[in-house]
C-alpha positions in Angstrom: -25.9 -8.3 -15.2 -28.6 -8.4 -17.7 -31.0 -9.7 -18.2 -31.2 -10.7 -14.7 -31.6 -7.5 -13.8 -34.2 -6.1 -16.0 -36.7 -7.1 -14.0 -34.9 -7.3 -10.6 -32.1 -4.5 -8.7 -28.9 -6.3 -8.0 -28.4 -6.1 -4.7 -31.7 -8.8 -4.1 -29.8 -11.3 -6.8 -30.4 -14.4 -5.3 -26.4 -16.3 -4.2 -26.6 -19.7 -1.8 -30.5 -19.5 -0.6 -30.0 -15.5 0.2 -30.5 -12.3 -1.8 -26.9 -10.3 -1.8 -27.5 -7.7 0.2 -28.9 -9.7 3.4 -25.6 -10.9 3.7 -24.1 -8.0 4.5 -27.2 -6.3 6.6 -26.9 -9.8 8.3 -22.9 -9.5 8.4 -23.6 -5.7 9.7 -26.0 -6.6 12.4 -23.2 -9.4 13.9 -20.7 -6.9 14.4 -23.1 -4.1 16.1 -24.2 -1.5 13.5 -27.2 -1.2 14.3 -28.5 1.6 11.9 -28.2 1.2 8.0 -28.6 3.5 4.9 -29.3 2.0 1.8 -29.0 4.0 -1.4 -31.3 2.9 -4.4 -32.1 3.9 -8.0 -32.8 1.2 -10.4 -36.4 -0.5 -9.1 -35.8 0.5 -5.7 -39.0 -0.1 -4.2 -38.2 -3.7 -4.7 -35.4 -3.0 -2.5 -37.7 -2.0 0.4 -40.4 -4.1 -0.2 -38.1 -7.0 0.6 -36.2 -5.7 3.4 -39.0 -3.4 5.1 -37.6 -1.4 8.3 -34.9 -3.8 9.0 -36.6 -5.8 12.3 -35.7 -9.0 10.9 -32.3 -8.2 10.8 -31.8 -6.8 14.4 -31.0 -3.2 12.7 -33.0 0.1 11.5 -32.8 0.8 7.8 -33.0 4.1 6.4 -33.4 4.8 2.7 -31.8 7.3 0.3 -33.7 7.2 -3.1 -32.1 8.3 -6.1 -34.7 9.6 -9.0 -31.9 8.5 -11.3 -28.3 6.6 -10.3 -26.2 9.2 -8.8 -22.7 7.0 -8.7 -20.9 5.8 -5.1 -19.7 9.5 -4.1 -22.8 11.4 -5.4 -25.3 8.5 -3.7 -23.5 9.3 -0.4 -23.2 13.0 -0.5 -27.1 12.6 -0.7 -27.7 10.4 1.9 -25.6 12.6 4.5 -28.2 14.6 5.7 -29.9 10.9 7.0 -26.0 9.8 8.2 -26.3 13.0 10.2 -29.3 12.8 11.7 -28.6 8.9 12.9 -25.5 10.5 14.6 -27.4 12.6 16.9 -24.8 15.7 16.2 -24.4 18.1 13.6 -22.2 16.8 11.4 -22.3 12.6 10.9 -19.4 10.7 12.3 -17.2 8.7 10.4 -19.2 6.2 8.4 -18.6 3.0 7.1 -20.3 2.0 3.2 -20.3 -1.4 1.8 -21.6 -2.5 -2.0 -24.2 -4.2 -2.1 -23.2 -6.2 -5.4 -20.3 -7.7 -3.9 -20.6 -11.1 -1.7 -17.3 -10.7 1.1 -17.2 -13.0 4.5 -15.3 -10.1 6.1 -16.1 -9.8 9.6 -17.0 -5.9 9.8 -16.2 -5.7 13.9 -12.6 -6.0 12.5 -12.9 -2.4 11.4 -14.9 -0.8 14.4 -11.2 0.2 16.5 -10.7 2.6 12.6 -14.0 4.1 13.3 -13.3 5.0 16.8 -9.7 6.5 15.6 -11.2 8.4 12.9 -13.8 9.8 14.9 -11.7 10.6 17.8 -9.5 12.2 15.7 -6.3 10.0 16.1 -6.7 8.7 12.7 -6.1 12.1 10.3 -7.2 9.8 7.0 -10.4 11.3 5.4 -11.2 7.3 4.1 -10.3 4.1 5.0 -10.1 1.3 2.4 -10.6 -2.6 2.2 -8.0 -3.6 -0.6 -8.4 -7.0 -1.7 -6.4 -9.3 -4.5 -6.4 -8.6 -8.2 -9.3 -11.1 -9.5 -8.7 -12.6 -12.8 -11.2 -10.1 -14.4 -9.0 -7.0 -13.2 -5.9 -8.1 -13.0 -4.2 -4.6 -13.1 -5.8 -3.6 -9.5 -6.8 0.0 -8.6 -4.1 0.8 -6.0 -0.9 0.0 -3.8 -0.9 -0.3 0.0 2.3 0.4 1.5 2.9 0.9 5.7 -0.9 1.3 5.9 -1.1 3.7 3.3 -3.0 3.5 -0.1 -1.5 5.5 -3.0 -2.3 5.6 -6.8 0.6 3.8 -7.7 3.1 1.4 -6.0 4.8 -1.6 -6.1 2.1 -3.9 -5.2 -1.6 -3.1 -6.7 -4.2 -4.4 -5.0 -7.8 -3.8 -6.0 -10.3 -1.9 -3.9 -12.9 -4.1 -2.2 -16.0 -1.9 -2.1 -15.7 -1.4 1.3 -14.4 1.5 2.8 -14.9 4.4 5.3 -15.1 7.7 5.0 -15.1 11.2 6.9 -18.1 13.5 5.6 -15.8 16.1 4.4 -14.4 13.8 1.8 -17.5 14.6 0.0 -18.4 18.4 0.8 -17.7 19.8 -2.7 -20.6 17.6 -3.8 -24.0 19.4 -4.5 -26.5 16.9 -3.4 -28.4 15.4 -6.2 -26.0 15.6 -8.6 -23.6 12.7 -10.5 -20.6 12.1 -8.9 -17.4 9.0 -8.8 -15.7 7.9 -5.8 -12.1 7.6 -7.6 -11.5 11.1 -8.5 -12.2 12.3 -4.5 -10.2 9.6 -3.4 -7.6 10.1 -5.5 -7.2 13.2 -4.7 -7.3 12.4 -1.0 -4.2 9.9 -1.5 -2.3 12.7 -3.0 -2.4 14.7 0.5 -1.8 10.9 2.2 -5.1 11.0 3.2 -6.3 7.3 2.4 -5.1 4.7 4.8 -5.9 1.1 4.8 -5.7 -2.8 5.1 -5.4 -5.5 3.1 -8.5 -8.5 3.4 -7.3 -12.1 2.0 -10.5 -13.7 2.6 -13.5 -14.8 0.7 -14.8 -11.5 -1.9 -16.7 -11.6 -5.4 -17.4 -9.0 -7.4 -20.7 -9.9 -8.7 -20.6 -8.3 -11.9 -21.6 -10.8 -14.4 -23.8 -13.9 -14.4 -21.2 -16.1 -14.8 -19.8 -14.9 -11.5 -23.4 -15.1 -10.0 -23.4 -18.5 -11.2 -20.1 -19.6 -9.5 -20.9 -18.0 -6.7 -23.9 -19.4 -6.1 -22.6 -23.2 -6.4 -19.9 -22.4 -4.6 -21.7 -21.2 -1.6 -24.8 -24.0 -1.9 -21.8 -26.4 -1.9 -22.0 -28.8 1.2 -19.5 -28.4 3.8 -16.8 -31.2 4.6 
């Protein structure tokens, strides 16, 4: 994304009047989470300068810095000890994460009854993924969904949203503070069919170029009919 992001973190990239990320907190808030962890490296502080404690939004925001980029799984298995103490228990319940440099419509209430399963216990997945179709920029996918299960490899590959949730325990070989992928643990997870989840046809961008920031943007400052 540079150079726009030289001087500015991606998540407050500007699509349709909003910075990226209020979308989601925005998106969040409708559905009824009402506590948030954001994870940030790269010029952070700009990240909470511009969204504070979260009032504005109807939620509470609680940050995770990290002195350098730690990757999805290694940002998280930091942030648990926060994730725990917003639970209220010992051990965090069932959480779900969202990146903040992708733009989806995707109303997150849809995904509160997996929550309650997974953290009642009916649901025996240790993550829950958003699969979405194979843009034109990855048109190989990252992995099939069959019966409500997500494998490595199938006959349909779809590609993996950025949203997802997980159980802490997929991440309790991480050492806190260290690098870490997502892929690998869940991987690994879908080889003990521990991975369910759902396929989303609706509006998602991958905002990884500024090309795609660009269509974006006119697509979303485009008046409605």
């Amino acid at each position: 994304m540079r150079p726009l992001t030289d001087t500015l973190p991606k998540p407050l990239l500007r699509v349709g009047g909003k910075a990226l990320i209020e979308y989601h907190l925005q998106n969040l808030a409708q559905a009824g989470f009402r506590d948030i962890v954001i994870n940030h490296a790269h010029l952070g502080q700009m990240i909470e300068a511009a969204l504070g404690d979260g009032e504005r939004f109807g939620i509470r925001i609680h940050y995770s810095p990290e002195p350098a980029a730690l990757e999805t799984a290694g940002g998280i298995a930091q942030a648990l000890p926060i994730l725990r103490v917003g639970s209220g228990k010992g051990q965090p319940q069932p959480f779900l994460a969202v990146n903040a440099d992708i733009y989806c419509s995707m109303d997150f209430s849809t995904l509160l009854p997996v929550l309650h399963r997974m953290r009642d216990h009916s649901h025996r997945a240790l993550a829950h993924l958003v699969l979405v179709d194979n843009p034109a920029h990855h048109p190989n996918g990252d992995f099939s969904l069959e019966s409500g299960r997500v494998a490595v490899t199938g006959k349909e590959m779809l590609t993996f949203s950025g949203i997802g949730i997980y159980r802490a325990e997929l991440f309790q070989d991480i050492v806190p503070g260290t690098v870490a992928k997502l892929a690998p643990l869940l991987k690994e997870a879908m080889a003990g069919e521990k991975v369910s989840g759902q396929h989303y046809s609706g509006s998602w961008v991958d905002v990884g170029t500024p090309e795609r920031l660009r269509l974006l943007d006119i697509d979303l400052m485009r008046p409605v009919s």
